[in-house]
Rosetta silent file (secondary structure, phi, psi, omega in degrees, C-alpha in Angstrom):
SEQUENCE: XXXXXXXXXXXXXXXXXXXXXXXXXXXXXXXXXXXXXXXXXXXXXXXXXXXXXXXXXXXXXXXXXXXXXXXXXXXXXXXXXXXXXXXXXXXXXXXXXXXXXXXXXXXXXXXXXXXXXXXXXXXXXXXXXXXXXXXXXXXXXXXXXXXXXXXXXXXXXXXXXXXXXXXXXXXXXXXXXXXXXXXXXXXXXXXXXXXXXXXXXXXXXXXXXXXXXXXXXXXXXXXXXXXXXXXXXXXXXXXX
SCORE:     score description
SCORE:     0.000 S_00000001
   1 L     0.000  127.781  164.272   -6.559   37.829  -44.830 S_00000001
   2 L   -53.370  145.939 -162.731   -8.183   34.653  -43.563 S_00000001
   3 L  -124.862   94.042 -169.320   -5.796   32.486  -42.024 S_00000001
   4 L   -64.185  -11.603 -160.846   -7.282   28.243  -42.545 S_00000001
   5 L   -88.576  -38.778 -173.932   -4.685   27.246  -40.163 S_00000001
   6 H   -75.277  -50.766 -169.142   -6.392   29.999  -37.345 S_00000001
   7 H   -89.983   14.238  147.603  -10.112   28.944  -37.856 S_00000001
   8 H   -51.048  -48.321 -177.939   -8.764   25.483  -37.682 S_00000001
   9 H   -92.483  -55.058  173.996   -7.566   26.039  -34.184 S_00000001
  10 H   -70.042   -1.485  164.927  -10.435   27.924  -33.125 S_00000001
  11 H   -90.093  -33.517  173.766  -12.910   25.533  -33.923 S_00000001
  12 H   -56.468  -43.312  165.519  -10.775   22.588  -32.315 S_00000001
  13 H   -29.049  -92.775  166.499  -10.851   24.921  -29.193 S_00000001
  14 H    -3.526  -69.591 -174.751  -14.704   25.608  -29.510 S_00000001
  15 H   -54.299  -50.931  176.247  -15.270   21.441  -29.829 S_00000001
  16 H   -67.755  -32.692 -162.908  -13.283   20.497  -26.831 S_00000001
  17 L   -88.689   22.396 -152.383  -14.755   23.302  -24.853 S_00000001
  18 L   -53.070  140.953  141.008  -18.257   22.118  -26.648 S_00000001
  19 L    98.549   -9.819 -164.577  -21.140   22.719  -25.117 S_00000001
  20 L  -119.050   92.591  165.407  -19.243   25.645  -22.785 S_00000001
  21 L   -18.718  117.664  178.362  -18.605   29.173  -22.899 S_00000001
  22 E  -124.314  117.793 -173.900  -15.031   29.939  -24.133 S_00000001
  23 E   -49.558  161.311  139.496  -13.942   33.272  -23.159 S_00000001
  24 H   -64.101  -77.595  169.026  -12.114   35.964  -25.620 S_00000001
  25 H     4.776  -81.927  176.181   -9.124   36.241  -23.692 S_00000001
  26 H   -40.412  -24.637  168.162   -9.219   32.489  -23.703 S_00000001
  27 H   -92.612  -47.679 -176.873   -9.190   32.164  -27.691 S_00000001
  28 H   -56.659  -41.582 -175.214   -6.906   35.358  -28.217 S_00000001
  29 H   -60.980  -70.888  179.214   -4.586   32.990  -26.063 S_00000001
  30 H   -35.481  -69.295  159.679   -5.151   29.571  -28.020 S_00000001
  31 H   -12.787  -60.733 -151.861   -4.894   31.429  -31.018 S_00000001
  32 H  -150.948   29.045 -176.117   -2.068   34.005  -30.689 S_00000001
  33 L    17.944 -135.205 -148.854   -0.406   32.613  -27.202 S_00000001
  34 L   -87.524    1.299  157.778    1.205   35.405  -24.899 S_00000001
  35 L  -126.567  102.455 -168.762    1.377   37.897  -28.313 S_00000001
  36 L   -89.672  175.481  173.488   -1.592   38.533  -29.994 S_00000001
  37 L   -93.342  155.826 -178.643   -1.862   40.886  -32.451 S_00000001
  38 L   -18.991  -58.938 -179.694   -2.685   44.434  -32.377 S_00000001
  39 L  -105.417   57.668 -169.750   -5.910   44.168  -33.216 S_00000001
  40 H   -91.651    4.778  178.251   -6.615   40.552  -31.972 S_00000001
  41 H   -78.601  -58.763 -164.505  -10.487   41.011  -30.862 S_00000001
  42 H   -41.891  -41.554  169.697  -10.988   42.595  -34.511 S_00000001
  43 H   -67.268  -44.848  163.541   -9.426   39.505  -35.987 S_00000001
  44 H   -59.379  -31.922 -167.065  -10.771   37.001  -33.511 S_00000001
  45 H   -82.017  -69.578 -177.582  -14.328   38.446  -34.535 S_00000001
  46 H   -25.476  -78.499  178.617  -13.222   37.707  -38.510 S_00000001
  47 H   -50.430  -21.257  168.570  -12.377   34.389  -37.715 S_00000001
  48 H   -92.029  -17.131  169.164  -15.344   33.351  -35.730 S_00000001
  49 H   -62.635  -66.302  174.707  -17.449   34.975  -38.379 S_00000001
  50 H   -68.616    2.963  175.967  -15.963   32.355  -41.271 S_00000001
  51 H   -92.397  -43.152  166.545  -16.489   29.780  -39.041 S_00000001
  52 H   -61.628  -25.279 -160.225  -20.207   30.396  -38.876 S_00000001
  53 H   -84.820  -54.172  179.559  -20.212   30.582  -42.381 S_00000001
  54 H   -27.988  -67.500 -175.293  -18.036   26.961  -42.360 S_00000001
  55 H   -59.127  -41.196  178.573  -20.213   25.476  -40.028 S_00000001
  56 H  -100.042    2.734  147.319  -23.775   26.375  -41.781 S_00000001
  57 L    48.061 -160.136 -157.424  -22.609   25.260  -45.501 S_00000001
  58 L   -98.942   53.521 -129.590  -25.379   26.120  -47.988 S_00000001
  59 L  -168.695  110.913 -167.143  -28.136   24.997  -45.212 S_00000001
  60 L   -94.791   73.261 -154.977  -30.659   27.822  -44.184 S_00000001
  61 L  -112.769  164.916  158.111  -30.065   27.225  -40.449 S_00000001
  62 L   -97.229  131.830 -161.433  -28.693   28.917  -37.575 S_00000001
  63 L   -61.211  133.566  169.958  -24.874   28.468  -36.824 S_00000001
  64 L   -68.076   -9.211 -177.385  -24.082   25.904  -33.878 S_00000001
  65 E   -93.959   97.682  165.140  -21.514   28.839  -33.275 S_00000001
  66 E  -128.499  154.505  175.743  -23.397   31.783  -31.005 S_00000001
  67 E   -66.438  152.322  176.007  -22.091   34.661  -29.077 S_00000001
  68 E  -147.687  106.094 -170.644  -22.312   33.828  -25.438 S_00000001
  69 L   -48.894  146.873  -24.381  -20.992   36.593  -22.802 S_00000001
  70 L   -68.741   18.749 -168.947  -17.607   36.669  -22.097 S_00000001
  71 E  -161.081 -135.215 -165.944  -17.334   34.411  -25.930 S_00000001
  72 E  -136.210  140.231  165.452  -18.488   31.827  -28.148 S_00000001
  73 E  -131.261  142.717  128.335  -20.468   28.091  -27.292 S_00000001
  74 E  -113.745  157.195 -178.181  -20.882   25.717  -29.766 S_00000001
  75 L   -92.151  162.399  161.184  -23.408   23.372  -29.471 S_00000001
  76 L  -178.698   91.240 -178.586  -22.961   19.821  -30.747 S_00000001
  77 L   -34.317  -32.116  170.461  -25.790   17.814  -30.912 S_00000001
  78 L   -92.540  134.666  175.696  -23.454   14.597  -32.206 S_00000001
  79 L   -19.947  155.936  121.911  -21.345   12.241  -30.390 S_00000001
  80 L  -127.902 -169.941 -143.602  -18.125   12.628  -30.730 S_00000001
  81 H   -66.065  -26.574 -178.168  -15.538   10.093  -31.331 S_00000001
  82 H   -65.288  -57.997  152.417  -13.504   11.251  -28.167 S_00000001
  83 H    -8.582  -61.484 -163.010  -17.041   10.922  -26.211 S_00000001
  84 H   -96.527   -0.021  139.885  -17.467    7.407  -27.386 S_00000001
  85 H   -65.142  -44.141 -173.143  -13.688    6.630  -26.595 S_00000001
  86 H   -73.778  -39.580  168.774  -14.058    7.662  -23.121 S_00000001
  87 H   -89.321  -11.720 -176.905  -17.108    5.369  -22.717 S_00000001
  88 H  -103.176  -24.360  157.695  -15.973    2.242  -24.332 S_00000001
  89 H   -74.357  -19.299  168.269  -12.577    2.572  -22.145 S_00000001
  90 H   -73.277  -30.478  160.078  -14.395    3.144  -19.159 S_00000001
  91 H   -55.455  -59.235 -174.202  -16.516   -0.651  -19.794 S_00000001
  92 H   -40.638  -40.380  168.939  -13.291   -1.837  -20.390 S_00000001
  93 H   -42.267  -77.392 -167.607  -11.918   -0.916  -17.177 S_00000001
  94 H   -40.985  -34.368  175.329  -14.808   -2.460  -15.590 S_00000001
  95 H   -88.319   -7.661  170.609  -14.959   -5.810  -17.102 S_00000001
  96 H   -68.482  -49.971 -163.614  -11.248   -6.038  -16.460 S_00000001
  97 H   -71.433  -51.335  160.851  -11.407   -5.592  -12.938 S_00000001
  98 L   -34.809  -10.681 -142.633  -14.557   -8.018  -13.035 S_00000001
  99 L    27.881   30.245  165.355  -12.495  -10.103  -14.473 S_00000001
 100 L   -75.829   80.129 -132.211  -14.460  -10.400  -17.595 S_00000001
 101 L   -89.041  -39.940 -164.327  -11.217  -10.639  -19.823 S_00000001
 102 L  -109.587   -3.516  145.188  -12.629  -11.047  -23.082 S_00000001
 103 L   -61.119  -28.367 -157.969  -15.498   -8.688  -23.213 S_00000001
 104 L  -101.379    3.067  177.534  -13.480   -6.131  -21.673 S_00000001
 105 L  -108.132    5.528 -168.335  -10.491   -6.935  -24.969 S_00000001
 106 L  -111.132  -34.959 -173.352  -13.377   -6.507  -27.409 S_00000001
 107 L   -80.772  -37.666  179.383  -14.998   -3.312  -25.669 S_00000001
 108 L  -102.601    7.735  179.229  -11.106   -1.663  -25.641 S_00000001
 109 L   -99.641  -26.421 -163.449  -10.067   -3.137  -29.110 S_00000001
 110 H   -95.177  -13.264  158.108  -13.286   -1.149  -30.258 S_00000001
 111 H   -80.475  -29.146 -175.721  -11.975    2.168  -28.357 S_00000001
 112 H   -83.915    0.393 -178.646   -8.841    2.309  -29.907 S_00000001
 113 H   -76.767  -28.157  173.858  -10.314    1.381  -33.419 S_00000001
 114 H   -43.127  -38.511 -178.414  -11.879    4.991  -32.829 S_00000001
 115 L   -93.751  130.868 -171.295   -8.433    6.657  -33.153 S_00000001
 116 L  -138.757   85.307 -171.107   -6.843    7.530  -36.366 S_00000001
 117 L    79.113 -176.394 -165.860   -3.763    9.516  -35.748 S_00000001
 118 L   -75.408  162.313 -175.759   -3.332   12.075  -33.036 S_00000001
 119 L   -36.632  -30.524 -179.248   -5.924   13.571  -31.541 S_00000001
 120 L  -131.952   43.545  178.638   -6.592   16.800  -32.909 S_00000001
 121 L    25.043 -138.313 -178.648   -4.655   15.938  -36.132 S_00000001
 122 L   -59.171  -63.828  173.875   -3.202   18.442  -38.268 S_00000001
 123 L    -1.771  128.953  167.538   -4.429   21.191  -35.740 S_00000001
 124 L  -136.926   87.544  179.991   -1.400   23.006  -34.394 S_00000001
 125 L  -109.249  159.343  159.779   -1.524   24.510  -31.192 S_00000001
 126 L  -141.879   36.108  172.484    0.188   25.311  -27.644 S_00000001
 127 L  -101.787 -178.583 -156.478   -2.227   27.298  -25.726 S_00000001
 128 H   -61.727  -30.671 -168.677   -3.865   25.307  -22.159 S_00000001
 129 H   -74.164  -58.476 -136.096   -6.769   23.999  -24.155 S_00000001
 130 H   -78.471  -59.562  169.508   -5.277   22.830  -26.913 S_00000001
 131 H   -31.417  -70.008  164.031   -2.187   21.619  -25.007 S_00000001
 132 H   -54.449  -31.904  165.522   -4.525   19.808  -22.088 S_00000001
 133 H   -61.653  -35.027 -175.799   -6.734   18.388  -24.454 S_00000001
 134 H   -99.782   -0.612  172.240   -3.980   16.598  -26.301 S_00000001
 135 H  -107.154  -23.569  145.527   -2.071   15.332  -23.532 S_00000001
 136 H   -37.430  -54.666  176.660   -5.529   14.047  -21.573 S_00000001
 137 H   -66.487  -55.309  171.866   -5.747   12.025  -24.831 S_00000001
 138 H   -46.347  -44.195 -177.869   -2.945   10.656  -25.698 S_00000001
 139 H   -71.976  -10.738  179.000   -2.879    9.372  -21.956 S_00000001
 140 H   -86.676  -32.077  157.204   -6.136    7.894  -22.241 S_00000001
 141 H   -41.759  -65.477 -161.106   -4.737    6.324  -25.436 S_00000001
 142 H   -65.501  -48.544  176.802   -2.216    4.938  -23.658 S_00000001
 143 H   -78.134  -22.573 -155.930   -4.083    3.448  -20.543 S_00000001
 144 H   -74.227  -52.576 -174.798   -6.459    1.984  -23.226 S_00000001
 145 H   -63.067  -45.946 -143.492   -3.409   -0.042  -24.633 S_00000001
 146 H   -76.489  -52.023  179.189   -1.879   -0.836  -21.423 S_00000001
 147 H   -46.785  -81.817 -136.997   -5.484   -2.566  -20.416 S_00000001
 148 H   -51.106  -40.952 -172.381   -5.825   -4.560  -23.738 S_00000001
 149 H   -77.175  -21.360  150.937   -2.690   -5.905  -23.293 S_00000001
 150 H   -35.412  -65.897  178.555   -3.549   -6.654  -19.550 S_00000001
 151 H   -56.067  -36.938  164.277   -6.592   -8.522  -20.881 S_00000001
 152 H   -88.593   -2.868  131.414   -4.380  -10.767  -23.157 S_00000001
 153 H   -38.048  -62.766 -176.435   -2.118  -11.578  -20.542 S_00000001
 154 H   -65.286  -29.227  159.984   -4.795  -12.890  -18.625 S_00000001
 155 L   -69.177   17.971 -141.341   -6.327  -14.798  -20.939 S_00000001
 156 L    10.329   68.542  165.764   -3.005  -16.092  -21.850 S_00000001
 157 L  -132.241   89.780 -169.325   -1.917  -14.747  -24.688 S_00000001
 158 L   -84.606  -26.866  169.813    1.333  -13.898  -23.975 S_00000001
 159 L   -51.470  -43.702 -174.926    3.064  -14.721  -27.402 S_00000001
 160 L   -60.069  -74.799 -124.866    0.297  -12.285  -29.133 S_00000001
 161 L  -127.367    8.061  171.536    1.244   -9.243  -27.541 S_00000001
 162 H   -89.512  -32.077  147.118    4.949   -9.498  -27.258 S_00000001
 163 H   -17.018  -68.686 -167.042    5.394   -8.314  -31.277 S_00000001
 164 H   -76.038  -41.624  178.832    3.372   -5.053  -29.967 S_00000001
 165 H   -51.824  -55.654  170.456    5.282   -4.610  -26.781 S_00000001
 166 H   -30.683  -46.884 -159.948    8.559   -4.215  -28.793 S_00000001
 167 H   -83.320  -53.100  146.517    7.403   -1.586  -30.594 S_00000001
 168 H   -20.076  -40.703  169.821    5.851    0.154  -27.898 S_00000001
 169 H   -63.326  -36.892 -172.175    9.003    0.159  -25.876 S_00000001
 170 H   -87.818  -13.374  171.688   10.616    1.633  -28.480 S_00000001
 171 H   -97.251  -56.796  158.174    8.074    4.401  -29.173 S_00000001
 172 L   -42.408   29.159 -171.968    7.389    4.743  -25.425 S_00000001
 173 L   -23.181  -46.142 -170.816   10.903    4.719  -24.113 S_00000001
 174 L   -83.306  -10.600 -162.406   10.003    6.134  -20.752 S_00000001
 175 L   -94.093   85.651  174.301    6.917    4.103  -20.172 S_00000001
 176 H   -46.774  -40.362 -179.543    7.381    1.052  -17.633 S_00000001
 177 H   -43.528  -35.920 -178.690    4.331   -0.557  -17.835 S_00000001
 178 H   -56.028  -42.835  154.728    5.281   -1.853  -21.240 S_00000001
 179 H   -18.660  -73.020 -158.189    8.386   -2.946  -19.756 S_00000001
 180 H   -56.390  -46.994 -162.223    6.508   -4.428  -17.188 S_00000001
 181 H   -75.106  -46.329  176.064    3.943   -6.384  -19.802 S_00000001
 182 H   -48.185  -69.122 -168.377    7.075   -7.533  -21.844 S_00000001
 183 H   -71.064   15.482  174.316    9.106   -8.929  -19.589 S_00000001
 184 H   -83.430  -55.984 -172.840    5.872  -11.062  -18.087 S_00000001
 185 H   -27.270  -79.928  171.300    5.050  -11.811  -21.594 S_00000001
 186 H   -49.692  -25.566 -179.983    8.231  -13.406  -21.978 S_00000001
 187 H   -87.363  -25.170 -155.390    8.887  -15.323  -18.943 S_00000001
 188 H   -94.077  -14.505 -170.091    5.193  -17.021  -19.224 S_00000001
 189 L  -134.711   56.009 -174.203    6.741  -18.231  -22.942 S_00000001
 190 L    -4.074   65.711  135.344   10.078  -19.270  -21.140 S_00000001
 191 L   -82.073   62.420 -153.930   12.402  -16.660  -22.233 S_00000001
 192 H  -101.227   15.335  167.753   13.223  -15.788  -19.516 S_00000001
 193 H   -77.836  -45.167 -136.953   17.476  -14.591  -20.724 S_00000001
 194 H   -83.765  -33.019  174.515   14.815  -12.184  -23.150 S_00000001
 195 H   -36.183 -105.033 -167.523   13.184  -11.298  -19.470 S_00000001
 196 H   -33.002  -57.318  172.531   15.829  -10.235  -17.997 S_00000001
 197 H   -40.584  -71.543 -179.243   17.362   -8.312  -21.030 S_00000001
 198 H   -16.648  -65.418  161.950   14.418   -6.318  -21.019 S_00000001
 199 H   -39.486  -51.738 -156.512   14.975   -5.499  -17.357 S_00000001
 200 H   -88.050  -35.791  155.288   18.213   -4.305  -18.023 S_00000001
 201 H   -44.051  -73.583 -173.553   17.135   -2.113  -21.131 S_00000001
 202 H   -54.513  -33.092  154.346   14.666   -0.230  -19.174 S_00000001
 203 H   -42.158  -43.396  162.042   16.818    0.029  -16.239 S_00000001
 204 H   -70.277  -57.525 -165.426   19.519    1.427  -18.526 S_00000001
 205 H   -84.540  -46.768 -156.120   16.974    4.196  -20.836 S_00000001
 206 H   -93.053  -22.547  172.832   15.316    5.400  -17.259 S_00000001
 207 H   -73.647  -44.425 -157.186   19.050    5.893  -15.476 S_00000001
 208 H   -72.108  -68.690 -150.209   20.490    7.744  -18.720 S_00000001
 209 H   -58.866  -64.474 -140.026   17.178    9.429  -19.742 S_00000001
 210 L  -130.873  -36.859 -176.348   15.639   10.422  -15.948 S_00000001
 211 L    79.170   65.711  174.097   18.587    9.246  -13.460 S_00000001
 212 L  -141.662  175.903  168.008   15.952    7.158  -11.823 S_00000001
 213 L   -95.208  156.221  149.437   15.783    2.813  -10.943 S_00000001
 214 L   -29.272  121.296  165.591   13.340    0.877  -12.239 S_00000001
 215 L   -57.498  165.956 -169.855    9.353    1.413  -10.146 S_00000001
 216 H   -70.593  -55.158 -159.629    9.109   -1.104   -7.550 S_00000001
 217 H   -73.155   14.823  166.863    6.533   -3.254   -9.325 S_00000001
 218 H  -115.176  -44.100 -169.088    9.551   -3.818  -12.495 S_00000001
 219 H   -54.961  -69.349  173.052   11.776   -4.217   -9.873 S_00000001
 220 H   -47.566  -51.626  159.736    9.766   -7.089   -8.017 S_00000001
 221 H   -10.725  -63.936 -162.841    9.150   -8.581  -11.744 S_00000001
 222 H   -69.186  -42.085  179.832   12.695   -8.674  -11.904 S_00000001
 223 H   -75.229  -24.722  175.123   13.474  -10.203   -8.703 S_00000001
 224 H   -92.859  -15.920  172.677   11.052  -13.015   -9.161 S_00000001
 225 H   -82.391  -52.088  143.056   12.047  -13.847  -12.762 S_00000001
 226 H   -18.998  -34.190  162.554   15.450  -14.286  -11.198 S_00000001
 227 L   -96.745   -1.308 -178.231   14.239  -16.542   -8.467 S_00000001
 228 L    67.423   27.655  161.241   12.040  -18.586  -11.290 S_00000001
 229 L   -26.512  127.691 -165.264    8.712  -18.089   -9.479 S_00000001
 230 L  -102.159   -3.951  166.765    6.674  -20.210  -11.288 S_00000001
 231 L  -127.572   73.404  147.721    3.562  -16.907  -10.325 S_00000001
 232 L   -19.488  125.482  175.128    5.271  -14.112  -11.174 S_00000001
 233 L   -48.055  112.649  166.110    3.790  -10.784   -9.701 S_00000001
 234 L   -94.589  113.755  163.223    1.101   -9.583  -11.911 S_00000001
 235 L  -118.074  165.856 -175.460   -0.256   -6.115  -11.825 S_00000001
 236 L   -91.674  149.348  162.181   -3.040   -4.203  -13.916 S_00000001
 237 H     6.111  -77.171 -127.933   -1.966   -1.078  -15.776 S_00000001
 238 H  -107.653   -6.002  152.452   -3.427    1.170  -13.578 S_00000001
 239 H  -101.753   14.026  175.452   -2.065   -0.296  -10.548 S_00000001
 240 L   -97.265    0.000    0.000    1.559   -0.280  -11.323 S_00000001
């Protein structure tokens, strides 16, 4: 019996590993983790078989799917959207640090318009591929946000981005920067009682949560919204 859920997972392997030999072993893992089934080459064979068939539609072609000792490569001749994530966050870094603030919020507004739900969707896996590939994203996701909102700080628009920082805090419990972005956000639009709460949330979620303090750059944050610095410390994402 074909399994849609199995040749699902073996093609998302195949794509991230695009371009690459992917062992058997290595799919009999992804697949069927640390218990495969008796017969898991014979099945693994099935399944890469309906996948060529998948892949080459009614089209009198050769499958992008070939054996390749110790596995399977596929080729794939088109971008793809992860590809063309990874390059429009990498301008963005760069015109941030150039201080090019609003090329570099237009260039990272247009990587995250790429993503539409998690990375490998509906795909349900936990072997190292599957696993690294989706946690590689999501963090790349993540710094992507952390810039944009970096970029609208500087350009001051701290009122704009406090609406998304709530929410973010609250789906990102563990994540300081947001913290970090929030409570500037607010003291630059003199709240600075809303500041300080903030501080005391995160401070609160990361003792309960991790048993840890606040990082030193929320810390400093904290200490200077407290002395009313009129220049708060500002750092980018990726240097907090």
């Amino acid at each position: 019996m074909i399994s849609a859920p199995k040749i699902e997972l073996l093609l998302a392997t195949l794509l991230i590993r695009a371009g690459h030999v992917v062992g058997f072993n290595q799919l009999i893992a992804e697949l069927w983790g640390e218990n495969p089934p008796r017969r898991a080459d014979a099945a693994l064979h099935v399944y890469v078989s309906q996948l060529r068939k998948l892949l080459r539609g009614d089209h009198d072609r050769p499958s992008p799917l070939v054996t390749r000792a110790p596995g399977y490569l596929l080729h794939v001749d088109e971008e793809r959207d992860i590809t063309r994530f990874q390059r429009r966050l990498a301008t963005g870094r760069a015109l941030h640090r150039h201080g090019r603030h609003a090329e570099a919020d237009a260039e990272l507004t247009a990587a995250l318009d790429l993503w539409h739900g998690p990375a490998l969707g509906d795909v349900q896996g936990n072997g190292p591929v599957i696993r690294g590939f989706a946690a590689s994203a999501e963090e790349a996701r993540l710094e992507c946000l952390e810039l944009r909102i970096d970029t609208r700080l500087a350009m001051g628009g701290h009122r704009m981005v406090v609406g998304d920082l709530y929410g973010l805090i609250s789906e990102y419990p563990l994540r300081e920067t947001f913290y970090r972005q929030l409570m500037l956000a607010l003291y630059q639009t003199d709240l600075q009682a809303d500041a300080l709460r903030v501080f005391r949330t995160a401070r609160t979620v990361l003792d309960e949560e991790l048993g840890v303090s606040p990082c030193r750059s929320l810390r400093d944050l904290h200490q200077a919204i407290l002395r009313g610095d009129r220049n708060p410390p500002v750092l980018t994402a990726r240097a907090s």
